[in-house]
C-alpha positions in Angstrom: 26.1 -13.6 28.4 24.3 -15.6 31.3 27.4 -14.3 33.4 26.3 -10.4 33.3 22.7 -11.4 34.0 22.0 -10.8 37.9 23.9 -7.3 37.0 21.9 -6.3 34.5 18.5 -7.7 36.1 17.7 -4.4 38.4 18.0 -2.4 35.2 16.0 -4.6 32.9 13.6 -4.5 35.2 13.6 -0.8 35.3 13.7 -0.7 32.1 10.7 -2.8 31.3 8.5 -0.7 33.7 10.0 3.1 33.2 7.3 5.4 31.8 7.8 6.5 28.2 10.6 9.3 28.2 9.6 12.9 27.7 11.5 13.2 24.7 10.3 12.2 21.5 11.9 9.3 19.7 12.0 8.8 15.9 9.4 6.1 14.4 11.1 3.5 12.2 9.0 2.8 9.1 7.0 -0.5 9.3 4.5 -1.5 11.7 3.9 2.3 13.0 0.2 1.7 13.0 -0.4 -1.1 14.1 -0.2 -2.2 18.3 2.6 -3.5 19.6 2.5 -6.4 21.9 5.1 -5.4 24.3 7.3 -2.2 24.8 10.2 -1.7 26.8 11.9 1.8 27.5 14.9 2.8 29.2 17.5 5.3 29.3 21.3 4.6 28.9 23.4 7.3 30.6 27.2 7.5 30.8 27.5 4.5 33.1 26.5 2.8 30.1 29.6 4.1 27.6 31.5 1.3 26.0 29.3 -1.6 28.0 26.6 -3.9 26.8 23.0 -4.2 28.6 20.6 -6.7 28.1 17.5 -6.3 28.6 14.6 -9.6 29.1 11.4 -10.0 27.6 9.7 -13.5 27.5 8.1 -14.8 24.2 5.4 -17.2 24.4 4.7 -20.4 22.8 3.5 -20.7 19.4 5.2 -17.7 18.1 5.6 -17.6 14.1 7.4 -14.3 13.7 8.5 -12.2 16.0 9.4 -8.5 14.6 11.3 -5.5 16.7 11.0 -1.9 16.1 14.0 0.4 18.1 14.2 3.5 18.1 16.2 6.2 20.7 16.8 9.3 21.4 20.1 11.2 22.6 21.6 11.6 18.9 22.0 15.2 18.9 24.6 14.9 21.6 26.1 12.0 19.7 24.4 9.1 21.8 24.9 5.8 19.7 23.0 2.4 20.6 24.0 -0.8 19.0 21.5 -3.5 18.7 21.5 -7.4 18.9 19.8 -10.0 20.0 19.8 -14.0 21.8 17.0 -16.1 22.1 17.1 -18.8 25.2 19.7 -20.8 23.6 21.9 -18.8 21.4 22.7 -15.3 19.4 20.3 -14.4 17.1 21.8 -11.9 15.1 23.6 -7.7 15.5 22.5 -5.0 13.4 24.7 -2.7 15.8 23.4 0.7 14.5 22.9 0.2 10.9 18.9 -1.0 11.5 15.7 0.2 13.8 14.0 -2.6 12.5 14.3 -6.3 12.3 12.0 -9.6 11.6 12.5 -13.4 12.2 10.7 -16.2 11.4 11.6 -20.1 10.4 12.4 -19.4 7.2 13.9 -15.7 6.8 15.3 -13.3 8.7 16.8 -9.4 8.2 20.2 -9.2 7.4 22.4 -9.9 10.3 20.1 -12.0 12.2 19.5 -15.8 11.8 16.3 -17.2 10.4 14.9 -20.2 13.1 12.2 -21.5 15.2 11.3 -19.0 17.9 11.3 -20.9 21.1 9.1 -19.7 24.1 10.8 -18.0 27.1 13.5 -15.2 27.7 14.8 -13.4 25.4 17.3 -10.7 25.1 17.5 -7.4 23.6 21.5 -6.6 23.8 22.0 -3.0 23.9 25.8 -1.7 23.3 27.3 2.2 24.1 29.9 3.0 21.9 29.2 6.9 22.8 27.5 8.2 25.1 29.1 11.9 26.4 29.4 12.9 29.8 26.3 14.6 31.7 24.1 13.1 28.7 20.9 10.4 28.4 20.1 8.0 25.7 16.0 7.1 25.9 15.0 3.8 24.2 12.3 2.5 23.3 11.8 -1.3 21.5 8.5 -2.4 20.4 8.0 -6.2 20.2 5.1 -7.8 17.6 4.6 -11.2 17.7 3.0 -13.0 15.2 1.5 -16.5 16.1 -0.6 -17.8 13.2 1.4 -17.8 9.7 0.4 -15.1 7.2 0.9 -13.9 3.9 4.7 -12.3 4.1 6.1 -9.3 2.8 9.4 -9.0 2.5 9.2 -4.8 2.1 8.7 -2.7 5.3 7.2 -0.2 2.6 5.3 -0.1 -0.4 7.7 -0.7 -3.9 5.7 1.9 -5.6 2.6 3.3 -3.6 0.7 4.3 -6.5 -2.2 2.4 -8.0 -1.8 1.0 -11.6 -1.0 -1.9 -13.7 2.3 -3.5 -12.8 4.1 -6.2 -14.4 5.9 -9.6 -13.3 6.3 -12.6 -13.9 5.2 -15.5 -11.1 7.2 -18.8 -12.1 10.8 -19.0 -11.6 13.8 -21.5 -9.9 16.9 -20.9 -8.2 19.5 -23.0 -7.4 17.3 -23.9 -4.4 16.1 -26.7 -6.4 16.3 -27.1 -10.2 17.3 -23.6 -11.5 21.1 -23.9 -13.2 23.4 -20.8 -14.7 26.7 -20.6 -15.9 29.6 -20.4 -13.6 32.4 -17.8 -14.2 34.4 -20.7 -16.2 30.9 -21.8 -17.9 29.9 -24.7 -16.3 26.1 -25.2 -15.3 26.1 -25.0 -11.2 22.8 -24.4 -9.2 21.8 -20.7 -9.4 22.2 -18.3 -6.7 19.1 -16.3 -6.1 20.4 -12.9 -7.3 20.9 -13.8 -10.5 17.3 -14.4 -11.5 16.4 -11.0 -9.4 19.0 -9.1 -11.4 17.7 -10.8 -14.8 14.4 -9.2 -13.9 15.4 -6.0 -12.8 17.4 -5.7 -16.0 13.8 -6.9 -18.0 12.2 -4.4 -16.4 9.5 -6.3 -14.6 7.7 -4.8 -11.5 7.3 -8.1 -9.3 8.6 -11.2 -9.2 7.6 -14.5 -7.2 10.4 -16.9 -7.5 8.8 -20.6 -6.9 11.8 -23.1 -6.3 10.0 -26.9 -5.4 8.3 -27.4 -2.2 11.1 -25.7 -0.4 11.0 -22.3 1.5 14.8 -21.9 0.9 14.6 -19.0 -0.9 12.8 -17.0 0.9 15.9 -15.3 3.1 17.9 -14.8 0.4 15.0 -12.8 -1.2 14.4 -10.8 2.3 17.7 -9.7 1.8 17.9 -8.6 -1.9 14.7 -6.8 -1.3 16.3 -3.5 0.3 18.8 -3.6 -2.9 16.4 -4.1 -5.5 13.6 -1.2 -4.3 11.7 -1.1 -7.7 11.3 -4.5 -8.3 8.6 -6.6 -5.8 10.1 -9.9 -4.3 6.7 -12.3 -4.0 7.2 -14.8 -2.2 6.3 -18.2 -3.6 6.6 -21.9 -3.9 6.2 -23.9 -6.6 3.9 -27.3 -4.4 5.3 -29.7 -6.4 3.3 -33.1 -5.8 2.8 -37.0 -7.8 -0.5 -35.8 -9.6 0.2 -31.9 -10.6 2.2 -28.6 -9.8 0.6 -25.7 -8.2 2.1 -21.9 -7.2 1.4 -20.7 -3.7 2.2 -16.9 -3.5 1.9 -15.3 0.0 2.8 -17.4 2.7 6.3 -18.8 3.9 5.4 -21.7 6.5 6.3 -24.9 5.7 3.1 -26.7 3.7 2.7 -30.1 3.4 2.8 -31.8 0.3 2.9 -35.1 0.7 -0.1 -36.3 -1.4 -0.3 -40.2 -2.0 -3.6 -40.0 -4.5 -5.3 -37.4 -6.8 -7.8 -36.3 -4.7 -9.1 -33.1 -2.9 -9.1 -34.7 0.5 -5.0 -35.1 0.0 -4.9 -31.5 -1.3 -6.9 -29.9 1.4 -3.9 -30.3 3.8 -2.1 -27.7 2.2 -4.7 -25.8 -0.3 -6.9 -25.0 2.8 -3.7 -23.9 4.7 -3.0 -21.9 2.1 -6.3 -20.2 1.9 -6.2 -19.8 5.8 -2.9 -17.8 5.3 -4.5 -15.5 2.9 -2.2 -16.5 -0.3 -3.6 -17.6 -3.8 -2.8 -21.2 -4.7 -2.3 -21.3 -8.6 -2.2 -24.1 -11.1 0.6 -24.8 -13.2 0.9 -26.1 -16.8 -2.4 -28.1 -16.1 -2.5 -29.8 -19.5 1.2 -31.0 -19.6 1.6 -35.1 -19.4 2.8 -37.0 -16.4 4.4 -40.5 -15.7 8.0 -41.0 -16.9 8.2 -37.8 -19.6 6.7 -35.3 -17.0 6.8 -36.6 -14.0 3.5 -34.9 -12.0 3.5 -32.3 -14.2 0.4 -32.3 -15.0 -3.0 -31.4 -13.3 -4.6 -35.0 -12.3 -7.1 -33.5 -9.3 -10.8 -33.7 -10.6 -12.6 -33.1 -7.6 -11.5 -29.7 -6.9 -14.6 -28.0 -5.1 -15.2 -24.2 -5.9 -12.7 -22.0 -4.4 -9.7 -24.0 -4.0 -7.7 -22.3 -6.6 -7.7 -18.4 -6.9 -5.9 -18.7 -10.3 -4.6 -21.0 -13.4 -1.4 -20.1 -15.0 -2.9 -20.3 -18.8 0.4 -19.8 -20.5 3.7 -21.4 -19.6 6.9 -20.1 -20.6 8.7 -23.7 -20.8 5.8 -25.1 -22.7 6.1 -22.5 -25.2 9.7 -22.8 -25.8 9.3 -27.1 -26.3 5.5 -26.4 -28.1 6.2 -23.2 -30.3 2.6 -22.5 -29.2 0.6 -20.3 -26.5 -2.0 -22.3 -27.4 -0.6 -25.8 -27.3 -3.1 -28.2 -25.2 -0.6 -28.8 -22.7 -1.3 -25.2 -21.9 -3.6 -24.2 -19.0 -6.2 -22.6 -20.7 -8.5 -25.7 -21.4 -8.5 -26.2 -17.8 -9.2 -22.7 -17.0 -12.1 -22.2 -19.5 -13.8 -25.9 -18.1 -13.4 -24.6 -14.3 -15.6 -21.1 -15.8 -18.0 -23.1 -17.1 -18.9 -24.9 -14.0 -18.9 -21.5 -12.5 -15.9 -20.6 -10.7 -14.3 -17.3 -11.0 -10.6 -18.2 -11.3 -7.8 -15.5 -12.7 -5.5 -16.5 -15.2 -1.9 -16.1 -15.2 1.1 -17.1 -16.8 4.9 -17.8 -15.9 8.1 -18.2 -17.6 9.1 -21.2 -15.7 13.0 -20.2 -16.0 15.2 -22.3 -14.6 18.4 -20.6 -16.4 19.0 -16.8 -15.5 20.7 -16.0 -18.2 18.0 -17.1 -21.2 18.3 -14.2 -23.3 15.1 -12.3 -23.4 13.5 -13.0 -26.9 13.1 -16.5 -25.8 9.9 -18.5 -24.4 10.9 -19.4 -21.1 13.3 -16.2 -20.0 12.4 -14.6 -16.8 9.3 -12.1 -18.0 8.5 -14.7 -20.8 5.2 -14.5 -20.5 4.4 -11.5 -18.5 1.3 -11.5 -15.9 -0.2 -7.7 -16.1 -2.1 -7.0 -12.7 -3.8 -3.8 -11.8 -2.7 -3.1 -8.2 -4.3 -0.6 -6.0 -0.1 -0.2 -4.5 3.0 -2.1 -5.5 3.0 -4.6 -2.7 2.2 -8.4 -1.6 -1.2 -7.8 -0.6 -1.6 -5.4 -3.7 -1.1 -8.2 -5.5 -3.3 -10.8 -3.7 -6.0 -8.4 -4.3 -5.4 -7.5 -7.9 -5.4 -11.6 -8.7 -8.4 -12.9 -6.5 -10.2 -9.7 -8.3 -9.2 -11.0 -11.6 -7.7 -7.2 -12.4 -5.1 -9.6 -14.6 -4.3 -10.2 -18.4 -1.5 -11.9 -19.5 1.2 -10.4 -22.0 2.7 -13.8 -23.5 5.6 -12.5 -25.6 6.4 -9.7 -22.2 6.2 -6.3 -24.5 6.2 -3.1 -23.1 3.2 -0.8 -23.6 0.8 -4.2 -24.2 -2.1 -3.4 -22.7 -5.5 -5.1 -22.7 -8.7 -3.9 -20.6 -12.8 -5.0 -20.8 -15.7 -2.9 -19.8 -19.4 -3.9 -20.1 -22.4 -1.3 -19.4 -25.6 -1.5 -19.1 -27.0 2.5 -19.0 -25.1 3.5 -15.6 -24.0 0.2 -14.8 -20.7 -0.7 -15.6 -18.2 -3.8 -14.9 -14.9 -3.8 -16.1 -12.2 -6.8 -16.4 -12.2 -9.6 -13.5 -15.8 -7.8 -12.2 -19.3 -8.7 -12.7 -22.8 -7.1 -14.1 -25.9 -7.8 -13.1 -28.4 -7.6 -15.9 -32.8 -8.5 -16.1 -33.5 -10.8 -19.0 -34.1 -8.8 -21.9 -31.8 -5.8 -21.0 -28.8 -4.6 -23.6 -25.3 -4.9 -22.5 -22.6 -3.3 -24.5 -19.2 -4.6 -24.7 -16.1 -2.5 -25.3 -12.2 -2.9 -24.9 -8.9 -0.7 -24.6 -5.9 -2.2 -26.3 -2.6 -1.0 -26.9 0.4 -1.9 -28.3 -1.4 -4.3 -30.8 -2.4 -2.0 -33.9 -2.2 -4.2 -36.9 -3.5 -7.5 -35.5 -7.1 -8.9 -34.2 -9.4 -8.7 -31.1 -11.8 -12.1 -30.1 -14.4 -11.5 -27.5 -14.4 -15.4 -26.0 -18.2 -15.8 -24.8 -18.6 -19.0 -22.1 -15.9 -20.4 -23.8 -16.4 -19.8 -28.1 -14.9 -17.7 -30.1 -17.7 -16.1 -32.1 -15.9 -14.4 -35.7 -18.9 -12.0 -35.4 -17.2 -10.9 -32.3 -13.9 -9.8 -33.9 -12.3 -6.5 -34.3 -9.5 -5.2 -36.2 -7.3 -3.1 -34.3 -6.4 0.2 -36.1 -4.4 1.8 -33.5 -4.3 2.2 -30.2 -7.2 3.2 -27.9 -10.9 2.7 -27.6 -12.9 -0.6 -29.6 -16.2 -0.7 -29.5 -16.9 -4.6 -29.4 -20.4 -6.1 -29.7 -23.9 -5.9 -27.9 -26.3 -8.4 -27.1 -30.0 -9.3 -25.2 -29.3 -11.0 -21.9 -31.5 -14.1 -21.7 -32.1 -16.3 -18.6 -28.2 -17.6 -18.3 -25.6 -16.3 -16.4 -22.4 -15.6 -18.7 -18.4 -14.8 -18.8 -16.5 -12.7 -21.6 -13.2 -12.2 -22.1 -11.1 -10.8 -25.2 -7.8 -12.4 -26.6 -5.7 -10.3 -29.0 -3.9 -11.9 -31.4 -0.5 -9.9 -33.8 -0.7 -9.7 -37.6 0.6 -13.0 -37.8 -2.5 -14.4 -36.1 0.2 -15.0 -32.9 -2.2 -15.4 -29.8 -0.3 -12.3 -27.3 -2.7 -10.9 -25.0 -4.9 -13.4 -22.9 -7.7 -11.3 -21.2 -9.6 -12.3 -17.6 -13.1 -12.6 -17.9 -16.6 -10.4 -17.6 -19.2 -11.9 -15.3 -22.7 -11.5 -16.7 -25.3 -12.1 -14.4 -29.3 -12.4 -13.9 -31.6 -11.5 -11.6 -33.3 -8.6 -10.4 
């Protein structure tokens, strides 16, 4: 490679400062509106047929990701580009002429390139001819975005679905990248590969999944590569932070995140909750109210200092939990947890998670991938969708995963209205009116929960499907929360509501 370099170093430097060419190149899809950081253009001629060019372009330090957009133009006389590319030590990857697009970063990479830390100085595009005709000209244009602060990831250049509306998924599952097992092809229990559990929840169909193997960020190329194949289904990614004194979910970011805590304190969280929170992901408590020591060990929730804002979201209901418990409602459930940390005023969405760790648990039992179901209204099918839907508490969960469950809380106040995961602001003495749409649940119960107790004057029978008018009360002095529970015939808890925010003032 180095042994071509002088060669190629007039035309790379040509290259780098050609104006654009007059012809108009096709845009790849991905990071179209936004600015790149460095361009290089160039034309390839006939010269070029059946060579390869490689063209420089220094990276700085402190790079994260780096992401390249190609694109070129020549294709109607059959012009053909191939595309790779070497960092200062080594190959990084070829794509030849399948891509326009690729992204690398420490922990994933697009297919045919190699996942790595991205070390400062020259780089190379490598740019092969395998056609190029006689008389003709190939333009090319690369445009180079760096990234160098972590960020939440995506692991789609394009929206799943790019409609807003309630999607389903389920946000706590393992692979074989830590403790996740399936059966072999001659039925013995081996470590997982990740596109079993993807398949399993394509064939549920679930709308998004985060998978959340232990502290390790493993996963997450496997997952940038099954993303393209599986184009209905959302890959989140996510870590389980698995530490001595509780279990948390981080959806969002990829960079490593220490979790190293040596005592059940905030000040040892901080190091990675704060991270977190930096990065723009949602850090998520798991199976709070499970034991620890020697029959769980730091399974559950031992962190009592937790200042307002640290979490974005409790995972009430806990697939495994179920499946050892028989019960949604078993105190080593999160929603004891959940309902103290509203009390003391902090808005925190609840969620819930299968926590598989086999693929192939048939669906009617607790624990299979979509077992419970998290229901989150998204204003598009994507990571950040999802962010948003969460931190705005636009979330119920669906604990047996049935299709057409649906759940949904308004309270009014004349023209003001808030629905579920918002707030209303009443005056003392002022009438608020609470309502609910449920579906999927005609036979069974509804609950309004008020700051925590469940008040039987409160309760509704569900007829059918549609519209239920719910209760109405004075606002005193105190701020409030409501949410609504729905429970089957059988008095089965199955739909666990997010909350109202009442509040006072003028």
């Amino acid at each position: 490679m180095k042994g071509i370099a002088s060669a190629v170093l007039g035309l790379a430097l040509a290259c780098l400062a050609s104006p654009a060419p007059a012809q108009t190149l096709p845009q790849p899809a991905g990071q179209a509106n936004a600015v790149p950081d460095l361009t290089l253009r160039g034309t390839l001629g006939r010269a070029d047929y059946e060579h390869y060019r490689e063209i420089p372009f220094t990276l700085p330090a402190g790079v994260t990701r780096l992401t390249i957009e190609f694109s070129y133009g020549g294709k109607a006389q059959h012009s053909v580009i191939d595309l790779g590319l070497a960092d200062p030590q080594r190959f990084r990857g070829w794509s030849g002429g399948t891509r326009d697009r690729m992204t690398l970063s420490a922990e994933d990479a697009t297919p045919g390139y190699l996942p790595g830390p991205l070390p400062a100085g020259e780089w190379h595009l490598i740019l092969g001819a395998p056609n190029i005709r006689e008389g003709a000209t190939a333009p090319f244009e690369a445009r180079i975005y760096i990234e160098r602060a972590p960020t939440v990831t995506s692991f789609a250049d394009a929206p799943i679905n790019a409609a807003p509306g309630w999607y389903r998924g389920d946000l706590h599952m393992h692979s074989g990248n830590s403790d996740g097992k399936c059966l072999s092809q001659k039925g013995e229990k081996v470590p997982c590969p990740v596109y079993r559990t993807v398949e399993a929840a394509a064939k549920r169909g679930l709308d998004f999944i985060a998978l959340t193997d232990h502290n390790t960020t493993a996963h997450y190329d496997a997952l940038r590569a099954l993303q393209g194949a599986f184009d209905r289904l959302l890959l989140i990614p996510g870590r389980e932070v698995t530490t001595f004194f509780g279990h948390s979910n981080v959806f969002g970011p990829t960079a490593f995140l220490d979790f190293r805590m040596t005592a059940p304190s905030y000040a040892q969280a901080a190091k990675w909750m704060d991270e977190v929170k930096r990065e723009g992901g949602i850090v998520s408590l798991n199976h709070a109210g499970a034991p620890s020591g020697e029959i769980c060990m730091g399974c559950g929730w031992r962190v009592d200092d937790l200042p307002a804002g640290a979490v974005q979201a409790i995972e009430v209901v806990n697939g495994g939990t179920m499946a050892e418990t028989k019960s949604a409602e078993s105190p080593l459930q999160g929603l004891a947890l959940w309902q103290k940390l509203l009390n003391a005023g902090q808005r925190v969405t609840a969620i819930g998670g299968s926590d598989n760790h086999n693929a192939d648990l048939p669906s009617d039992q607790p624990g299979a991938i979509g077992t419970p179901t998290t229901v989150v209204f998204m204003r598009e099918l994507t990571v950040q969708g999802f962010i948003d839907g969460v931190r705005a508490g636009r979330a119920f969960v669906d604990v047996y995963g049935v299709k057409g469950r649906f759940l949904d809380i308004s309270a009014t106040n004349g023209e003001a209205k808030a629905v579920m995961g918002g707030a209303l602001r009443l005056r003392p003495g002022e009438r608020v009116r609470l309502a609910a749409e449920v579906r999927g649940a005609s036979g069974g119960t509804i609950q309004l929960v008020v700051d925590g107790e469940a008040d039987p004057a409160f309760r509704r029978d569900i007829q059918r499907d549609g519209a239920i008018a719910l209760a109405s009360w004075i606002a005193d002095n105190a701020r409030h929360w409501v949410r609504a529970e729905v429970r089957d015939a059988a008095g089965r808890l199955i739909l666990v509501g997010n909350p109202i925010y009442i509040e006072v003032g003028k």
